[in-house]
C-alpha positions as CSV (number, residue, x, y, z in Angstrom):
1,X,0.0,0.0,0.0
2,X,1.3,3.5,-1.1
3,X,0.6,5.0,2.1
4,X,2.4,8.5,1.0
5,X,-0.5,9.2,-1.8
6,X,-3.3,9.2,1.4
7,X,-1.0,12.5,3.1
8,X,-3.3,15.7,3.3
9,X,-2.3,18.7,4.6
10,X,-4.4,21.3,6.9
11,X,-6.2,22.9,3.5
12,X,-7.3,19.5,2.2
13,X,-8.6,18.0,5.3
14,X,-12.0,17.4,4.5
15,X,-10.9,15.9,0.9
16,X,-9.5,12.5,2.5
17,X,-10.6,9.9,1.2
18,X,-11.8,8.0,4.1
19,X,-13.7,5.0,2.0
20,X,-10.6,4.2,-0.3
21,X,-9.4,0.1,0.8
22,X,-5.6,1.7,1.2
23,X,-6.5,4.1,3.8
24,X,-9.0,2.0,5.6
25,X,-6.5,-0.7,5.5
26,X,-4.3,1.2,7.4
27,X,-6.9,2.6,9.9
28,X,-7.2,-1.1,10.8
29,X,-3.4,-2.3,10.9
30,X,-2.8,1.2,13.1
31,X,-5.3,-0.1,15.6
32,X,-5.3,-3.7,15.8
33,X,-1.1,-3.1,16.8
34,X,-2.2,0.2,19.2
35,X,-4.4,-2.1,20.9
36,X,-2.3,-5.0,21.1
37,X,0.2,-2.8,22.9
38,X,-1.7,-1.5,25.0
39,X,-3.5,-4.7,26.1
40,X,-0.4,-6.1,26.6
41,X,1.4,-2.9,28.7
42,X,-2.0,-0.9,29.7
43,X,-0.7,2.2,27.9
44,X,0.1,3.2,24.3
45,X,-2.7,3.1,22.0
46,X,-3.1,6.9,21.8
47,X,1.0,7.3,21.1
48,X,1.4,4.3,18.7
49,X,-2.2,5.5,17.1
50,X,-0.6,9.2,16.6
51,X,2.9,8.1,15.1
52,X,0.9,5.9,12.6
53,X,-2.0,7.5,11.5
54,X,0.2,10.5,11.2
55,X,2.7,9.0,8.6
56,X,-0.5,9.7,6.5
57,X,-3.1,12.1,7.7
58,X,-3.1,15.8,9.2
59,X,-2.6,15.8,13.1
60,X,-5.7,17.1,13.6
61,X,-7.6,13.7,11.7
62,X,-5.3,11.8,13.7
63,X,-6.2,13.1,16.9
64,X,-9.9,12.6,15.9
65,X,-9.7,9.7,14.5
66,X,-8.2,8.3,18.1
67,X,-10.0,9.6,20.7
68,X,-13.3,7.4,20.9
69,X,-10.9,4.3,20.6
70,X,-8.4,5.9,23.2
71,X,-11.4,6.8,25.6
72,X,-13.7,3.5,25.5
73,X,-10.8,1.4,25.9
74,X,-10.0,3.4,29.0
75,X,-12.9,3.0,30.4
76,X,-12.7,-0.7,31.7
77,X,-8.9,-0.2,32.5
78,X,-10.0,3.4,35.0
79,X,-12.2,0.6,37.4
80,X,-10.6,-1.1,39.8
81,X,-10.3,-1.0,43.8
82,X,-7.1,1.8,44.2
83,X,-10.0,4.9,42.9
84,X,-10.7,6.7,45.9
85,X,-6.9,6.5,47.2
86,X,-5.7,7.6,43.7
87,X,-8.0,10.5,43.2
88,X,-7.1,11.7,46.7
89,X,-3.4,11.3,46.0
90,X,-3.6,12.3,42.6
91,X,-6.2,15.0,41.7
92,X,-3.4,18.0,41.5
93,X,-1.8,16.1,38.3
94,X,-5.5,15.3,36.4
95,X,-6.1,19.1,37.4
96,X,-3.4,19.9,36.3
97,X,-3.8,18.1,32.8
98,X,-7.0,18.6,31.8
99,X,-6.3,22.8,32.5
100,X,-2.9,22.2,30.7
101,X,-4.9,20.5,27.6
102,X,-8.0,23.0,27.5
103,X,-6.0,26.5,28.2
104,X,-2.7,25.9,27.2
105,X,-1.2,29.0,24.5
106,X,0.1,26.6,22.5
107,X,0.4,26.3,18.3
108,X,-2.8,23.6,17.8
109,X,-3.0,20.3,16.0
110,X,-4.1,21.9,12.5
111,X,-1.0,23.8,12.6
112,X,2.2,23.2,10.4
113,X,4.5,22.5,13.3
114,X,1.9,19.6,14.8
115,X,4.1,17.3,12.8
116,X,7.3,18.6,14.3
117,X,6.3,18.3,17.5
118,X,5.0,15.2,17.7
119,X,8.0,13.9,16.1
120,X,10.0,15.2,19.3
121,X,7.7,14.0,21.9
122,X,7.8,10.6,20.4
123,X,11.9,10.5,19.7
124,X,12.1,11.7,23.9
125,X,10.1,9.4,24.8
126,X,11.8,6.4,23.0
127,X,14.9,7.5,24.3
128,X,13.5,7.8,27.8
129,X,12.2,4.4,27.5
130,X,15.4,2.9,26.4
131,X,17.6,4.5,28.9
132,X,15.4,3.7,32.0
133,X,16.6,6.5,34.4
134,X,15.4,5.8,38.0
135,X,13.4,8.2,38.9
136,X,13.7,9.8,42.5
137,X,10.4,9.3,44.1
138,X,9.0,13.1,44.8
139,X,8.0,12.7,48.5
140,X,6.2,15.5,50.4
141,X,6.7,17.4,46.8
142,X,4.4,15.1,44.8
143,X,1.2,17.5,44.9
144,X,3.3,20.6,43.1
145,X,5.3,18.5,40.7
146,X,2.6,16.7,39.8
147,X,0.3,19.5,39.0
148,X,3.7,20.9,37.3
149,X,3.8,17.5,35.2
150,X,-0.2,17.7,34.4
151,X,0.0,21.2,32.8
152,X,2.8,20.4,31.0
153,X,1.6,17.0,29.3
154,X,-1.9,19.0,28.5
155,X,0.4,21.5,26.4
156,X,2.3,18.5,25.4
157,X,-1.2,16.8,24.2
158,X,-2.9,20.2,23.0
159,X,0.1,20.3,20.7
160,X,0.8,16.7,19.5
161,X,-2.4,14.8,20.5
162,X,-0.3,13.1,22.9
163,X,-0.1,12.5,26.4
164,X,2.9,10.6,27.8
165,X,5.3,13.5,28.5
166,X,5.9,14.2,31.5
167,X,3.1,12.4,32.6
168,X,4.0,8.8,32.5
169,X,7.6,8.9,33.9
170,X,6.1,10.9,36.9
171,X,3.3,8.1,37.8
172,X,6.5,6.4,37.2
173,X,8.2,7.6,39.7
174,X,5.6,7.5,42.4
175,X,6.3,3.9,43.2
176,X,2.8,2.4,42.7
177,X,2.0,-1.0,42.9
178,X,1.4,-2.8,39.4
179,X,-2.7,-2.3,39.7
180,X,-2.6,1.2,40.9
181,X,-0.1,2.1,38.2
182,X,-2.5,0.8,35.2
183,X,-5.2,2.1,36.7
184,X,-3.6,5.5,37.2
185,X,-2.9,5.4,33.6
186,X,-6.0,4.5,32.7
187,X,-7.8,7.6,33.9
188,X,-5.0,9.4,33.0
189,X,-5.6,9.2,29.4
190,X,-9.7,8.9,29.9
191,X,-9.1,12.7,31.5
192,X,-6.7,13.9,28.6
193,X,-8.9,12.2,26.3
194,X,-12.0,14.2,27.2
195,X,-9.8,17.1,27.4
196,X,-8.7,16.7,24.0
197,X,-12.0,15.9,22.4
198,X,-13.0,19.1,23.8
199,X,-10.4,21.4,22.6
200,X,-10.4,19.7,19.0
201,X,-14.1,20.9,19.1
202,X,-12.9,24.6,19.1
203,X,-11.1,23.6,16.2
204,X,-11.7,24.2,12.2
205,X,-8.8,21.6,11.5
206,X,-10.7,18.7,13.6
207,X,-13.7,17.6,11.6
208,X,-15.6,14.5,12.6
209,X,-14.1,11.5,11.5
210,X,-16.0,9.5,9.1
211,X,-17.8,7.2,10.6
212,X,-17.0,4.3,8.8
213,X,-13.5,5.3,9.3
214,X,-14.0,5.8,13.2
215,X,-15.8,1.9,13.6
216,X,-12.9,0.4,11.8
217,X,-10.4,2.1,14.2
218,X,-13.2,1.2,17.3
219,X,-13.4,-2.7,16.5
220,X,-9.8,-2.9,15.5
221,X,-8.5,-1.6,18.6
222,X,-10.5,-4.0,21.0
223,X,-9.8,-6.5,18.6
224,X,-5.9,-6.1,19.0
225,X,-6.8,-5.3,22.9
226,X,-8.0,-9.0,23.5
227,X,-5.1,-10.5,21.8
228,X,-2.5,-8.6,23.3
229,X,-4.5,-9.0,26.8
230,X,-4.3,-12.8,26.2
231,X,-0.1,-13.0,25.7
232,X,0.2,-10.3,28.1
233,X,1.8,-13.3,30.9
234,X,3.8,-14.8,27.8
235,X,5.9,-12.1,26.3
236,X,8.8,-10.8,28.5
237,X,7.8,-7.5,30.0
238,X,11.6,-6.2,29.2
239,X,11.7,-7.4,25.6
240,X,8.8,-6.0,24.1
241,X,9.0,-2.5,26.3
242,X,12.3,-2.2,24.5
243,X,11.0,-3.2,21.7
244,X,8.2,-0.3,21.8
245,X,10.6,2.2,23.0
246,X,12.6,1.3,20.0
247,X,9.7,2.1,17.4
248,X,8.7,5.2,18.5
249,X,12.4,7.0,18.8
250,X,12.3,5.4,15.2
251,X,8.6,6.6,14.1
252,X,10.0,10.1,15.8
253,X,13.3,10.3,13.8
254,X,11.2,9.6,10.2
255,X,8.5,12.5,11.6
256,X,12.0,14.5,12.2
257,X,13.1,14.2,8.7
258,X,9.8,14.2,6.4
């Protein structure tokens, strides 16, 4: 599939041509592999969806495109018994994220830098993954930093349409046991999400996907979900995050250069 020949920029938007096999074809691939990550790790459908979709789409139908498949497959991952103890110990980062994503001054996804940018965030996050740094854990300082990291990962998401930087490596940091940590992340992204949804409604660039486009990427990305959910206790944890980190400082570099 010529992928290239499906790129639009902000003007042509609402010219894509969402029914073609090539472009749907893709929709698919780009979801069934988001969703098997992220039923495999709990996290990275929304960053693997982004770096793909955007090899051939404006950021702006990327970020549309993704957001009812980031959100419902949230959902399930956001219940769970650590809610009330995470919410208390947590609500000056989602504060801080959701203000970051809806106020923040920065250049939007239907501008020409979107591109650029999300070609950075994904490049410093592969090469965060990769190295590992051990994070110190921020103590008595978690409420500040954390509301520090949530306004910065909404700018970071207003601008790319996503949300991992800072915002992952500071739940990172905080220690959390394995069930708290996915269930952090889940309503994480459900918040910056719904954030996003709602600034990309303010927005020209970010027309409703077509609908045969946005039940593709829905059924594809439970699809690849179940499957990945399934191997999650086969695959070594250590491998494939390597292996993850590995394609997005890759899927960065190649934004970096087109």
């Amino acid at each position: 599939m010529d992928v290239s020949r499906h790129r639009a920029d902000h003007a042509g938007m609402d010219d894509i041509e969402w029914l073609s096999a090539g472009l749907l074809g893709w929709v698919a691939l780009t979801f069934v592999l988001a969703g098997f990550v992220k039923g495999v790790s709990g996290m990275g459908l929304p960053t693997l969806a982004m770096a793909l979709l955007s090899l051939c789409l404006p950021a702006a139908s990327a970020a549309a495109l993704m957001l009812l498949p980031a959100l419902l497959t949230n959902v399930a991952q956001c219940m769970g018994p650590h809610a009330a103890k995470l919410w208390r110990r947590l609500w000056p980062l989602w504060t801080g994220l959701v203000l970051g994503t809806l106020l923040a001054p920065v250049p939007s996804l239907g501008s020409g830098s979107a591109r650029l940018a999300l070609g950075v965030v994904l490049a410093a996050y592969g090469v965060f993954g990769l190295c590992r740094p051990r994070l110190p854990d921020p103590g008595r300082h978690a409420g500040w930093l954390g509301a520090l990291a949530g306004l910065l990962g909404g700018a970071v998401s207003a601008a790319t349409g996503v949300f991992v930087l800072p915002m992952v490596p500071f739940l990172q940091s905080l220690q959390l046991r394995r069930g708290a940590l996915i269930q952090a992340l889940g309503i994480s992204f459900m918040l910056a999400s719904i954030a996003l949804a709602a600034r990309l409604g303010g927005l020209d660039a970010a027309a409703p996907p077509d609908p045969w486009a946005s039940g593709v990427a829905l059924g594809a990305a439970f699809a690849g979900m179940a499957v990945g959910a399934r191997l999650r206790e086969r695959l070594p944890a250590l491998v494939f995050q390597r292996a993850l980190y590995a394609i997005f400082l890759l899927l960065g570099l190649l934004m970096l250069r087109a």
